[in-house]
DRENPA-3360 file (N, C-alpha, C; in nm, 2 decimals, always signed):
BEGIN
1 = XXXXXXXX = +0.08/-0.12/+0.00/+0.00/+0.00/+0.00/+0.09/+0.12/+0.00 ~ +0.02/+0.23/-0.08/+0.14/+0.36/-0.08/+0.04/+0.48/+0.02 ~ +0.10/+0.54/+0.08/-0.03/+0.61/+0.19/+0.12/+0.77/+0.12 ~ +0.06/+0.88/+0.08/+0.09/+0.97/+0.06/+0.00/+1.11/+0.11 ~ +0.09/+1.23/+0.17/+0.03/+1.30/+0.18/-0.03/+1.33/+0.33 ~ -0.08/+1.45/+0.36/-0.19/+1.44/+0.46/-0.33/+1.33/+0.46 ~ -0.36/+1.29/+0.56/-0.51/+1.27/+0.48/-0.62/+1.24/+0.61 ~ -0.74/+1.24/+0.63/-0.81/+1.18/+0.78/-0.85/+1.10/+0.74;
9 = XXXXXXXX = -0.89/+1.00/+0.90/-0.91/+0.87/+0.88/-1.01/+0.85/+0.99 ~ -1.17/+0.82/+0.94/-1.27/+0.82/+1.03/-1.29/+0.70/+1.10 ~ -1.31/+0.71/+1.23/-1.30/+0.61/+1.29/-1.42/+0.57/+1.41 ~ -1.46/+0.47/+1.40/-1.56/+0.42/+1.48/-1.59/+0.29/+1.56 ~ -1.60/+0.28/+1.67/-1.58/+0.16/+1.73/-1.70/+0.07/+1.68 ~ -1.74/-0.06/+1.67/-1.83/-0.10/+1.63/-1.84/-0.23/+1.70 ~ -1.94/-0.23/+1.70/-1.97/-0.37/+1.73/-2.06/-0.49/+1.62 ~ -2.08/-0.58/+1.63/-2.12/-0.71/+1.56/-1.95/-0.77/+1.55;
17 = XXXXXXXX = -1.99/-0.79/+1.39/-1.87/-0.92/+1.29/-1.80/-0.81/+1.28 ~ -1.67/-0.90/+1.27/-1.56/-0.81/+1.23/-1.44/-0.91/+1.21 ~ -1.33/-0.85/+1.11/-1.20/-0.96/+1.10/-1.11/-0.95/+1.23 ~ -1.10/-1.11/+1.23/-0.98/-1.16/+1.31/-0.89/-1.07/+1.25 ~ -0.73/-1.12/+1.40/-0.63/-1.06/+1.34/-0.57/-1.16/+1.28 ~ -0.50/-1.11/+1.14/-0.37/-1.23/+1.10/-0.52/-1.25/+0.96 ~ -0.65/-1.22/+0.96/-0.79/-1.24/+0.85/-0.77/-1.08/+0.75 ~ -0.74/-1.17/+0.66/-0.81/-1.01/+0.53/-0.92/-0.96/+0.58;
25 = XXXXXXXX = -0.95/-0.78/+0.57/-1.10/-0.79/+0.55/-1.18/-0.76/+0.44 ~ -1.26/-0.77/+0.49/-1.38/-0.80/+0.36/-1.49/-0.66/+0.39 ~ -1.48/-0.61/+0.27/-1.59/-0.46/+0.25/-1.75/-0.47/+0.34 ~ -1.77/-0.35/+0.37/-1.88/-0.39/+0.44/-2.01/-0.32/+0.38 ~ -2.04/-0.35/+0.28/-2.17/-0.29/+0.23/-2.25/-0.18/+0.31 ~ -2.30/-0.04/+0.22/-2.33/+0.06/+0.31/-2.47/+0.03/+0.38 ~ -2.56/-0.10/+0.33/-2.70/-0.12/+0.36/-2.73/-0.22/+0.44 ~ -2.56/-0.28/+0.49/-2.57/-0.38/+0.62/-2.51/-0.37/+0.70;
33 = XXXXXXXX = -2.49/-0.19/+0.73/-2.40/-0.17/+0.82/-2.48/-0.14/+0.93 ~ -2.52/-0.22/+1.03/-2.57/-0.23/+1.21/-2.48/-0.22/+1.32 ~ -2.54/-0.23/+1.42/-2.53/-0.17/+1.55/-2.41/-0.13/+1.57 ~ -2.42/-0.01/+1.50/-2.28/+0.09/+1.47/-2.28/+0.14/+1.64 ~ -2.18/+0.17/+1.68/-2.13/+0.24/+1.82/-2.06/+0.36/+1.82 ~ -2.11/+0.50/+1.80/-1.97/+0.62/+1.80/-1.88/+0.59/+1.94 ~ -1.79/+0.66/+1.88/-1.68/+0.68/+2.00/-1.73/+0.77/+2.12 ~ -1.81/+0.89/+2.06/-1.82/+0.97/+2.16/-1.92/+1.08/+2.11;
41 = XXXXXXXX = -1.99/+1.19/+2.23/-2.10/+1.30/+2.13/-2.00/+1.40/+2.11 ~ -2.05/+1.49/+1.99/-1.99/+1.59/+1.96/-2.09/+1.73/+1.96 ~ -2.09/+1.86/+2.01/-2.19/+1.90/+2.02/-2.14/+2.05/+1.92 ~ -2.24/+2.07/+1.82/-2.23/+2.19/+1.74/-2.23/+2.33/+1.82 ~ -2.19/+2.40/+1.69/-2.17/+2.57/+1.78/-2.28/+2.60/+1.84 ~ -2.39/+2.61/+1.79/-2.57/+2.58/+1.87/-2.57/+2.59/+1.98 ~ -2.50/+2.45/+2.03/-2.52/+2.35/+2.12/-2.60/+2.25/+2.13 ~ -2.63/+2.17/+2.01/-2.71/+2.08/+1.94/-2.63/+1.91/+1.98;
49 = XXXXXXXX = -2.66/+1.87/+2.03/-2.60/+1.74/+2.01/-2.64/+1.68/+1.90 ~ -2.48/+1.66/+1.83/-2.48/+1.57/+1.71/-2.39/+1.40/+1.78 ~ -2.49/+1.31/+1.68/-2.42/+1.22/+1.69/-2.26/+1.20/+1.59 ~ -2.15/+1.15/+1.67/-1.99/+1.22/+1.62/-1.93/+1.05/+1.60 ~ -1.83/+1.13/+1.54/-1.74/+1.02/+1.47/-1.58/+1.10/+1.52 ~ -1.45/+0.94/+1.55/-1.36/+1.06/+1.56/-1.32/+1.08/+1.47 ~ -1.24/+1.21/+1.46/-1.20/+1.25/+1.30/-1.05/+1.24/+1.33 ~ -0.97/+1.21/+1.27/-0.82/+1.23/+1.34/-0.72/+1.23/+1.20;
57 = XXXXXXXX = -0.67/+1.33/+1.20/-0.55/+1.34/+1.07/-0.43/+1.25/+1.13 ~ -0.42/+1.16/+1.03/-0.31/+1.06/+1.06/-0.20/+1.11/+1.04 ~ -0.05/+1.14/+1.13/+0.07/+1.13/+1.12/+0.16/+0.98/+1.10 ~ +0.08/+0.91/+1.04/+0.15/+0.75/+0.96/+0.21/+0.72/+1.11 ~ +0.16/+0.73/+1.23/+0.21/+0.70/+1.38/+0.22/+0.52/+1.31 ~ +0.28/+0.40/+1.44/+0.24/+0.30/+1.37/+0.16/+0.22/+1.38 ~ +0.07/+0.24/+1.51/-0.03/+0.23/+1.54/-0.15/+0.26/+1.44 ~ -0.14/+0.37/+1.37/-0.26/+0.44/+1.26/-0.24/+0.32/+1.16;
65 = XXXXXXXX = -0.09/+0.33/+1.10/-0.08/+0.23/+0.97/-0.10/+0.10/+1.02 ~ -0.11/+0.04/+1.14/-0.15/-0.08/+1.10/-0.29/-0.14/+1.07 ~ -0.36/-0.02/+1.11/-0.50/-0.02/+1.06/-0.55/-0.02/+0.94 ~ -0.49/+0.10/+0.90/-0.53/+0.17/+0.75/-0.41/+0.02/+0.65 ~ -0.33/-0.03/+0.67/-0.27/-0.15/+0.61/-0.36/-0.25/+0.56 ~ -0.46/-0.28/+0.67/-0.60/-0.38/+0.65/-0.66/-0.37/+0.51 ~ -0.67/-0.17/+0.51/-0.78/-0.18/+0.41/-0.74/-0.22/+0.26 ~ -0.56/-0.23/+0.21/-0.55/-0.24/+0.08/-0.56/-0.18/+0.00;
73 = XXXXXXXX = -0.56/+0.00/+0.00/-0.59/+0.08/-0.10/-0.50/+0.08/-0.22 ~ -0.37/+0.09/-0.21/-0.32/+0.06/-0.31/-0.34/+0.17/-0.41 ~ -0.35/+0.24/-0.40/-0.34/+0.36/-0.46/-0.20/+0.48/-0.49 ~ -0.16/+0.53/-0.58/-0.07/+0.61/-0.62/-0.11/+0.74/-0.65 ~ -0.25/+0.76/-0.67/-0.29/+0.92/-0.67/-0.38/+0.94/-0.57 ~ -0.33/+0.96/-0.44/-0.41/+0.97/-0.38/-0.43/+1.16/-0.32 ~ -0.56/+1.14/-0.38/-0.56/+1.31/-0.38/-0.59/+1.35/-0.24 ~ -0.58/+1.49/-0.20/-0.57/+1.54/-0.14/-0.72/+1.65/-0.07;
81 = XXXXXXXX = -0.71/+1.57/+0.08/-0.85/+1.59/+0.12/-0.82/+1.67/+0.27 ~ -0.70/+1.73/+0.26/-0.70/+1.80/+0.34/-0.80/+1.96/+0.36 ~ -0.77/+2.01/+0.49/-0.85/+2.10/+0.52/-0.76/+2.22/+0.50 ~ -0.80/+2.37/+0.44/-0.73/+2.48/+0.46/-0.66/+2.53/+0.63 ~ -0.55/+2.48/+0.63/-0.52/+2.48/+0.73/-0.51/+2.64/+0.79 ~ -0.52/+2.77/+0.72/-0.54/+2.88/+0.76/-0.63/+2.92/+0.80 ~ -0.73/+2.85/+0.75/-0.88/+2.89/+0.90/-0.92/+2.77/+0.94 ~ -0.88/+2.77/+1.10/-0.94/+2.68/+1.17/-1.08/+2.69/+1.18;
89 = XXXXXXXX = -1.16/+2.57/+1.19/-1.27/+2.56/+1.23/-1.30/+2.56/+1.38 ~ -1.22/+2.56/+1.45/-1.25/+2.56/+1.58/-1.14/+2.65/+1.67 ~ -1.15/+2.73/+1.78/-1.04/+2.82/+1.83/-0.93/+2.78/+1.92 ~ -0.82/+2.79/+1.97/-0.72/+2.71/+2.04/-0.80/+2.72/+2.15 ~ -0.78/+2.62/+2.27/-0.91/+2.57/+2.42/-1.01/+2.55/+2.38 ~ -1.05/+2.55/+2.28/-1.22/+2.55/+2.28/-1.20/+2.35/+2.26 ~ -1.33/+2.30/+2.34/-1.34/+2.14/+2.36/-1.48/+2.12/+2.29 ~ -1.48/+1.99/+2.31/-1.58/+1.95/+2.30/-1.67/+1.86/+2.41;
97 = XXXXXXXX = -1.83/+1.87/+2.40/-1.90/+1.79/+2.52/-1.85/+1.62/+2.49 ~ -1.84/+1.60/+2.61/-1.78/+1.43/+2.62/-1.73/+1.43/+2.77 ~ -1.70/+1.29/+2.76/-1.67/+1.22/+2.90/-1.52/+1.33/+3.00 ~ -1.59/+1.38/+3.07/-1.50/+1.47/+3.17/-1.35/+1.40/+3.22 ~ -1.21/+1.45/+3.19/-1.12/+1.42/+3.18/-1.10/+1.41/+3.35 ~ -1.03/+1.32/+3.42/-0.97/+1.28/+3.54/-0.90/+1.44/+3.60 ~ -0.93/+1.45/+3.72/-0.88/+1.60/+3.75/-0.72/+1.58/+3.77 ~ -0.68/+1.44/+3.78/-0.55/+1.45/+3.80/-0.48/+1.46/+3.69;
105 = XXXXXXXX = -0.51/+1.44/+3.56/-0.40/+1.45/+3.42/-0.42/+1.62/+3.39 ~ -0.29/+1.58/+3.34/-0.21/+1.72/+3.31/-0.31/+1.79/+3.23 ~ -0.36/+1.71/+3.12/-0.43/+1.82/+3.07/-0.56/+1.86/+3.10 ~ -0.61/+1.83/+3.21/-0.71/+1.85/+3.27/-0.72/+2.02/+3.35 ~ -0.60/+2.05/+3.38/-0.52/+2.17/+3.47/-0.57/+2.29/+3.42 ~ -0.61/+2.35/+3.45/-0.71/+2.52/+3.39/-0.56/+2.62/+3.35 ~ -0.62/+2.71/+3.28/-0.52/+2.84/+3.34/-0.38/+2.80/+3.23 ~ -0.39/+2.70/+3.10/-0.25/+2.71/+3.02/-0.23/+2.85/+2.96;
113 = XXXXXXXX = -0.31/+2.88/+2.89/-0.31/+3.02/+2.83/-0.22/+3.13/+2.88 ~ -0.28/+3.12/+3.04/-0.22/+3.19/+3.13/-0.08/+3.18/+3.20 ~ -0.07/+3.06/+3.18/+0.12/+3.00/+3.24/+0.20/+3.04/+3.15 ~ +0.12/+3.01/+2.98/+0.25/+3.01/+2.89/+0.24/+3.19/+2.87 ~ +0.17/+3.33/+2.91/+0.22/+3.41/+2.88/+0.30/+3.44/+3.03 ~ +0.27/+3.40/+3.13/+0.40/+3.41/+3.27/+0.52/+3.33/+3.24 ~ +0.56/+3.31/+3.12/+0.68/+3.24/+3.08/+0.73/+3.39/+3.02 ~ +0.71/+3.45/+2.97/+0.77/+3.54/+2.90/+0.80/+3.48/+2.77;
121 = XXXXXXXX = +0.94/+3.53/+2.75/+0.99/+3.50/+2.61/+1.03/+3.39/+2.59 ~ +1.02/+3.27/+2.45/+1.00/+3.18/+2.41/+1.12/+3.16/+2.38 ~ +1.16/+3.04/+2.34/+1.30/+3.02/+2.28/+1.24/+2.98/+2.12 ~ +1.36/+3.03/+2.06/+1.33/+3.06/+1.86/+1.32/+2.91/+1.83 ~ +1.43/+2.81/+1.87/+1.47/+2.67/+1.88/+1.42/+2.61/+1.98 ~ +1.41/+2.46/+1.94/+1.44/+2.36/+2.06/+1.50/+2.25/+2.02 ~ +1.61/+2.18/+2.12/+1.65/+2.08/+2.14/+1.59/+1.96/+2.23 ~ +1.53/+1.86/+2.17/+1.45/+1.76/+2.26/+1.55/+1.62/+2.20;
129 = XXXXXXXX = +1.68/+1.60/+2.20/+1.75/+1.52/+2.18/+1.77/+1.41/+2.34 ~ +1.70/+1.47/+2.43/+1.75/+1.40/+2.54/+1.60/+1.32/+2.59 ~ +1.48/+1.32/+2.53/+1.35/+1.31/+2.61/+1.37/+1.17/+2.58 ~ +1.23/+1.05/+2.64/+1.28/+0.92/+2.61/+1.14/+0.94/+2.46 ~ +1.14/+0.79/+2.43/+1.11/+0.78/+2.28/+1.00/+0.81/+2.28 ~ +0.87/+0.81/+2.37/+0.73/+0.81/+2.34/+0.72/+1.02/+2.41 ~ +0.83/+1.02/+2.49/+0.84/+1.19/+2.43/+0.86/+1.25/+2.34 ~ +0.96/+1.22/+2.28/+1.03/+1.23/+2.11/+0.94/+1.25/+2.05;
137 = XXXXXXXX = +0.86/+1.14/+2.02/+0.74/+1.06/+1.91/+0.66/+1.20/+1.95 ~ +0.62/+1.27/+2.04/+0.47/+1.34/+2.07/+0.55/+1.48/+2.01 ~ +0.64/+1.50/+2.05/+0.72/+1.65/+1.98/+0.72/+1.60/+1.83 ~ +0.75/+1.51/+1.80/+0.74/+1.51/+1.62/+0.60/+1.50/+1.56 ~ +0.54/+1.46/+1.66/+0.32/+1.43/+1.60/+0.33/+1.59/+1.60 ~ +0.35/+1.67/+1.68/+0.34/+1.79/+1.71/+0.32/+1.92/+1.60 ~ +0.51/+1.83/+1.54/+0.57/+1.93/+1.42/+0.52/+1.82/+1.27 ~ +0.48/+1.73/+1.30/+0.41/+1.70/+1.15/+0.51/+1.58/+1.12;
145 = XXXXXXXX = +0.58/+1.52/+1.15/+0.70/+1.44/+1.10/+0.68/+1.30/+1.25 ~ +0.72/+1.24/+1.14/+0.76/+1.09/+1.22/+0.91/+1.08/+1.29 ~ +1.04/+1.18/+1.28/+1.17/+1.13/+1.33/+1.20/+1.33/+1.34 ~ +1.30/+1.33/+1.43/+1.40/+1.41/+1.46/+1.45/+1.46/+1.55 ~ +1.54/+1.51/+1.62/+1.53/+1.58/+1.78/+1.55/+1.67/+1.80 ~ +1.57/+1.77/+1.70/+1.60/+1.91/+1.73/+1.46/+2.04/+1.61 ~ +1.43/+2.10/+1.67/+1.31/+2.20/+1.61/+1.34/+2.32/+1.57 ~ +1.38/+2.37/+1.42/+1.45/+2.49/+1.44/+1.35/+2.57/+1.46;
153 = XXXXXXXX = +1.38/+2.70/+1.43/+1.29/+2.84/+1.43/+1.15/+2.80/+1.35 ~ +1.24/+2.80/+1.19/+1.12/+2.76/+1.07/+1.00/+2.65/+1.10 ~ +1.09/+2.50/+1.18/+0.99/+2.41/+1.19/+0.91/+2.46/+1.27 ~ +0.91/+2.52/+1.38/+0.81/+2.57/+1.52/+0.74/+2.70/+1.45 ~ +0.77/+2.75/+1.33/+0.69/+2.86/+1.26/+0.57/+2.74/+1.22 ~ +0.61/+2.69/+1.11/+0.55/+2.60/+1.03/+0.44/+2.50/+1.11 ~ +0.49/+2.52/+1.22/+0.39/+2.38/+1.28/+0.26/+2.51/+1.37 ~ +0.28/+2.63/+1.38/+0.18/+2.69/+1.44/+0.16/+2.67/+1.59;
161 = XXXXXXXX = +0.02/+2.68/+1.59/+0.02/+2.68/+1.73/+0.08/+2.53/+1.82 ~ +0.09/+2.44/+1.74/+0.17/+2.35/+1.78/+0.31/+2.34/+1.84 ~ +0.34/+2.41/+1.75/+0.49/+2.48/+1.77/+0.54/+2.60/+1.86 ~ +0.39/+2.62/+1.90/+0.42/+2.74/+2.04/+0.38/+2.68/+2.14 ~ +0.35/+2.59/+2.13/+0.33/+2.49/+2.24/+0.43/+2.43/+2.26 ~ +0.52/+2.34/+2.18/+0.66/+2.30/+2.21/+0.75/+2.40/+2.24 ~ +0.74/+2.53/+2.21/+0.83/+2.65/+2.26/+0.83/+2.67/+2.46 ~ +0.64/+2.66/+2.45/+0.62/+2.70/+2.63/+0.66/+2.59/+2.69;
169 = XXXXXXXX = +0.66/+2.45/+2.63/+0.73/+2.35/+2.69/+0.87/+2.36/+2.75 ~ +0.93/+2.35/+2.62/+1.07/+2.41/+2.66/+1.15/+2.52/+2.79 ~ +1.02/+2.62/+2.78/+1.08/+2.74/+2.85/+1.01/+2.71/+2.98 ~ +0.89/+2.63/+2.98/+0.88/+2.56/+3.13/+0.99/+2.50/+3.15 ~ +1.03/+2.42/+3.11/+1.18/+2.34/+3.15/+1.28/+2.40/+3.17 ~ +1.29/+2.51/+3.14/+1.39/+2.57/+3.15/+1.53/+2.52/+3.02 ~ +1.48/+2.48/+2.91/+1.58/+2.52/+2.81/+1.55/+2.32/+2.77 ~ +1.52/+2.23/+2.89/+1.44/+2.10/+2.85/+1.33/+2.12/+2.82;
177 = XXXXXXXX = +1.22/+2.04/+2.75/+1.09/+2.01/+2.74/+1.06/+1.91/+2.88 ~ +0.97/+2.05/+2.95/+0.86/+1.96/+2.99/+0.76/+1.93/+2.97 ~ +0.72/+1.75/+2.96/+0.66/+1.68/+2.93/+0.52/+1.71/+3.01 ~ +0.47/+1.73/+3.08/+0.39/+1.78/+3.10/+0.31/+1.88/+3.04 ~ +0.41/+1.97/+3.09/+0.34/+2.12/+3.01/+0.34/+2.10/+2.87 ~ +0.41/+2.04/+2.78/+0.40/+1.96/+2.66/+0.24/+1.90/+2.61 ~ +0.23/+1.80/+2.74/+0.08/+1.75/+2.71/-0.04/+1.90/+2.72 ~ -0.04/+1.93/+2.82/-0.12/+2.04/+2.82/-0.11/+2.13/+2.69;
185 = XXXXXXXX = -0.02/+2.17/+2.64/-0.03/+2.25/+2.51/-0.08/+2.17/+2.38 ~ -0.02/+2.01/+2.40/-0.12/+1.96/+2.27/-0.24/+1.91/+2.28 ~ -0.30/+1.94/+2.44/-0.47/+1.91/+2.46/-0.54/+2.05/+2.38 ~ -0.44/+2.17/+2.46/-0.53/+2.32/+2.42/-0.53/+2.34/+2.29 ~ -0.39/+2.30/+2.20/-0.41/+2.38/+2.08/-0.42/+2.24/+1.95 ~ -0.46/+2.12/+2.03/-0.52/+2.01/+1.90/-0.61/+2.06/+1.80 ~ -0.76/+2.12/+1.88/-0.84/+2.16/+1.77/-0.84/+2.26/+1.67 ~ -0.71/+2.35/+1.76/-0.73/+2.46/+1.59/-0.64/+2.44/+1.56;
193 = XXXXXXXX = -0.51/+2.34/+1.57/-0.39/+2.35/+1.45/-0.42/+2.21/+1.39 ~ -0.55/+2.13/+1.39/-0.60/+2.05/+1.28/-0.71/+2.10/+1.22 ~ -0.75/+2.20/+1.26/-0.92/+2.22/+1.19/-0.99/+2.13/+1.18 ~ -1.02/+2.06/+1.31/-1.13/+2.02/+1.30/-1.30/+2.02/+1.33 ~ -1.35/+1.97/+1.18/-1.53/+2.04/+1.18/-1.54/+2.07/+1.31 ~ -1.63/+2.12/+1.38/-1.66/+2.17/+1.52/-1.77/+2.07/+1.49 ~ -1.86/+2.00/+1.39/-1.97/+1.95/+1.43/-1.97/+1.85/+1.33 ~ -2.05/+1.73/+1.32/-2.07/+1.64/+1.19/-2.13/+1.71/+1.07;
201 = XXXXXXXX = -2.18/+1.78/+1.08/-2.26/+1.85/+0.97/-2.20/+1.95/+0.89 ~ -2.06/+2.01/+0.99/-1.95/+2.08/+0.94/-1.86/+1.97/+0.85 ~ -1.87/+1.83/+0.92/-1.75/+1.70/+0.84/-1.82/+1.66/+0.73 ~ -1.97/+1.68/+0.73/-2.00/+1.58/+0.59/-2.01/+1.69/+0.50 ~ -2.03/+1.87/+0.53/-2.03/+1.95/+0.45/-1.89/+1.94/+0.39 ~ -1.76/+1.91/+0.45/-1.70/+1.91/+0.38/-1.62/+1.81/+0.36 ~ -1.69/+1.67/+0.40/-1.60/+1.51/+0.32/-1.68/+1.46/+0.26 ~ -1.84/+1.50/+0.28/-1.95/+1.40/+0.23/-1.97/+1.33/+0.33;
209 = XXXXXXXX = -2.08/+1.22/+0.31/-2.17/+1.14/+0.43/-2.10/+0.97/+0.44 ~ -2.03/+1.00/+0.53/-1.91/+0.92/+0.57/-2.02/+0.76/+0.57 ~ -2.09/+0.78/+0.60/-2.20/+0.63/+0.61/-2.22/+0.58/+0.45 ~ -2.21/+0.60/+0.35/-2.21/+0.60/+0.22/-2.10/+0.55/+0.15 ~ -1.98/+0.59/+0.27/-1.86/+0.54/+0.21/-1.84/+0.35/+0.27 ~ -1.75/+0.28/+0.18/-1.72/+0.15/+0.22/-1.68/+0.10/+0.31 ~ -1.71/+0.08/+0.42/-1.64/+0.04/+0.55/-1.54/-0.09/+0.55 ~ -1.43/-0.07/+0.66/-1.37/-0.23/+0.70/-1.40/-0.24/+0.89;
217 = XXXXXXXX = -1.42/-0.35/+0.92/-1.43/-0.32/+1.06/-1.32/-0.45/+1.11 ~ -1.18/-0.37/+1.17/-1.09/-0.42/+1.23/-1.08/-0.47/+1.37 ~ -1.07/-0.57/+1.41/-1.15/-0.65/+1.56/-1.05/-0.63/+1.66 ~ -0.92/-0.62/+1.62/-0.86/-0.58/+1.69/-0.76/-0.48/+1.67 ~ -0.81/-0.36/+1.69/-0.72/-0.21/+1.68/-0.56/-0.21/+1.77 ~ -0.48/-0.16/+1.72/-0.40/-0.17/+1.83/-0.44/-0.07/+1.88 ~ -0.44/+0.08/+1.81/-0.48/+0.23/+1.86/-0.59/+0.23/+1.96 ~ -0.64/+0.13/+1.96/-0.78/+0.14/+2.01/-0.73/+0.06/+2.14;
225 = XXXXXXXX = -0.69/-0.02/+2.09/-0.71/-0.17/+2.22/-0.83/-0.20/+2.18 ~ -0.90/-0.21/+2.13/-1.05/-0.25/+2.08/-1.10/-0.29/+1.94 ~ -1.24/-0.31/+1.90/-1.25/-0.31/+1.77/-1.29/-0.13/+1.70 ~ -1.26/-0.16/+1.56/-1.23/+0.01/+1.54/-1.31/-0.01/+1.38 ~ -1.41/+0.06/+1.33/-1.43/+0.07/+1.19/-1.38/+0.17/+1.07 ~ -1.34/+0.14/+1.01/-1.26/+0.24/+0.90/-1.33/+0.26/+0.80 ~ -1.32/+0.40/+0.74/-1.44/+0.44/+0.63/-1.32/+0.51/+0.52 ~ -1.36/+0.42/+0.36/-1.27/+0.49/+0.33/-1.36/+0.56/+0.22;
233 = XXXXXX = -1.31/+0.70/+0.18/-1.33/+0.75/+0.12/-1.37/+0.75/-0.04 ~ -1.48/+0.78/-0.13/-1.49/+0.74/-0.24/-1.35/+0.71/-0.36 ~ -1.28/+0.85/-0.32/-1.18/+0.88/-0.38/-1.04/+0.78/-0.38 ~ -1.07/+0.69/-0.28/-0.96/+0.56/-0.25/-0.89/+0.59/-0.12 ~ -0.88/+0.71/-0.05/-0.83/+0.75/+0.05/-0.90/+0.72/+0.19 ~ -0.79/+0.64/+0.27/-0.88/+0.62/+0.37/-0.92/+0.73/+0.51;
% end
């Protein structure tokens, strides 16, 4: 399979049949697809509860590919279904309704907005050559890349608010990344440096009606730890 590009990959936990691991899977017709399960509610700018799908722009993590591997797209033009990344659909902190996060994880903590301007001035660079590997891995999901340990000026331009997040990290640390304050900036600023719809009606206005597209349902997700449904796109993209 060739996976090129940015691309999103809709995801839904499901329940019924679904393939073993180590089993091809097999297409799942759009007019026998039952006791579908979302992951979670999503609620519009309204305040409308819509029923949600996750939406998650894949960084080829290897957990993502071993999923999207299942489906066999096999494709070499795979166009390009990204979102204009210059207007966010949703604002840096702004959340969504769902299951209330544990008061004790980091990013649960109020008040980031406000820590990272009592930091003062940012560093232009960062060096995260010393963090262990699943810190490494979250600074590179961050900057858009699968490998590297150092972030110049340009990459932390380029990556946005992402990249001002790895900056406050840093300068919490005092010149290390802390991993904490780390997590808290990619809780606050996930939804506007992916644009994602703020509602389903915002996603189908602009992917189309994901139920329409060909499903595979994978029984055992690693990403998940669970079973996970994958919707791929008319266009071949999953």
């Amino acid at each position: 399979m060739r996976v090129q590009g940015s691309f999103l990959i809709v995801f839904v936990l499901a329940s019924g049949s679904a393939i073993g691991c180590g089993e091809e899977p097999t297409p799942v017709p759009a007019d026998t697809r039952e006791d579908r399960q979302v992951t979670r509610d999503l609620v519009s700018a309204d305040g409308d509860a819509q029923e949600a799908v996750e939406i998650i722009e894949s960084d080829l993590s290897e957990e993502v590919v071993s999923d999207i591997a299942a489906l066999d797209v096999g494709r070499s033009d795979v166009a390009d279904l990204s979102i204009d990344m210059s207007v966010a659909a949703v604002t840096c902190g702004q959340g969504f309704t769902g299951p209330a996060l544990d008061e004790f994880v980091p990013e649960a903590e109020p008040g980031y907005a406000d820590d990272v301007a009592a930091l003062g001035t940012l560093p232009a660079s960062v060096d995260y050559s010393g963090l262990f590997s699943i810190q490494m891995s979250t600074v590179n999901y961050m900057l858009g890349r699968t490998e590297g340990t150092f972030a110049s000026e340009e990459d932390l331009d380029a990556a946005g608010p992402m990249g001002e997040a790895i900056r406050a990290a840093a300068a919490a640390g005092g010149g290390q990344i802390d991993y904490l304050m780390l997590r808290r900036g990619l809780h606050h600023n996930y939804y506007c440096s992916r644009a994602i719809p703020p509602a389903l009606s915002a996603f189908r206005a602009t992917y189309g009606d994901y139920e329409t597209w060909t499903s595979t349902d994978v029984s055992c997700s690693r990403a998940k730890d669970g079973p996970r449904r994958l919707y791929v796109h008319p266009s071949g993209d999953a």
